[in-house]
N, C-alpha and C positions, 0 to 999 in steps of 0.2 A: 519460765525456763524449765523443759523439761530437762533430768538428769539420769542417764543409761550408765550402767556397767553394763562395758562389753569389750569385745579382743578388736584391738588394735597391730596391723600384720606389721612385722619388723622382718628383720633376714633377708637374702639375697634372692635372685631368679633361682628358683626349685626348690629351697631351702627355707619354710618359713619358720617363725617364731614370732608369736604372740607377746602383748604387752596386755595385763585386762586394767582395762583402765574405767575411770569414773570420769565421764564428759558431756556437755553438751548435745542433746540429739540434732541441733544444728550444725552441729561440726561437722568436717570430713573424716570419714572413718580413720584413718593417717594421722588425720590433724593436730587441733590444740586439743589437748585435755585439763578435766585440772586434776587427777589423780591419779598418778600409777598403785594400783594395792596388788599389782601381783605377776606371774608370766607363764605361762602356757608352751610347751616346746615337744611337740606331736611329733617329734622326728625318733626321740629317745625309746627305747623296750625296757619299759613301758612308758607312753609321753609321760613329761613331768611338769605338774603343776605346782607352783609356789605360790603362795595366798596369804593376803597380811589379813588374817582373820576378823580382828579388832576396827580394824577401818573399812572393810565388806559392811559388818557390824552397825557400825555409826551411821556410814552412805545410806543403808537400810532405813534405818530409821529416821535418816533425813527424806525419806519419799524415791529415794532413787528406783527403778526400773533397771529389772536386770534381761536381759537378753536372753534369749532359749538354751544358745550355746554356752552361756557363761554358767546358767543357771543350771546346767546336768555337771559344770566341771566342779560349779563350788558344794553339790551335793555330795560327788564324792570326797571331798574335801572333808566332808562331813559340818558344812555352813547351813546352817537354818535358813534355807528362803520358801520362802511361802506364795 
């Protein structure tokens, strides 16, 4: 079982908002997850990301895979991904 963090789209037609979640790379991007650590909201000046540090953190170290996109938001975050 591979495990990704990456943004899962929430919001309405024109309107998105992000979930970044830890899931399954079998899942449907929408889909089940099994971890929300955080939410992404690109509409806001300046977008605003909220990040559960500590559990990025663990997922990390559990082997997770972070996504391109996920991995430029949690650097400015200022999150260690390597």
């Amino acid at each position: 079982m591979a495990v990704k963090i990456r943004l899962a789209r929430a919001g309405r037609k024109k309107r998105p908002f992000y979930r970044i979640v830890v899931a399954d790379e079998r899942f449907a991007r929408d889909g089940r997850f099994i971890e929300k650590v955080g939410t992404y909201n690109p509409l806001t000046d300046p977008a605003k990301v909220v990040v559960e540090k500590e559990r990025v953190i663990h997922w990390l170290g559990q082997g997770a895979q972070v996504t391109p996109t996920v991995k430029s938001l949690l650097q400015k975050e200022g999150v260690a991904v390597s």
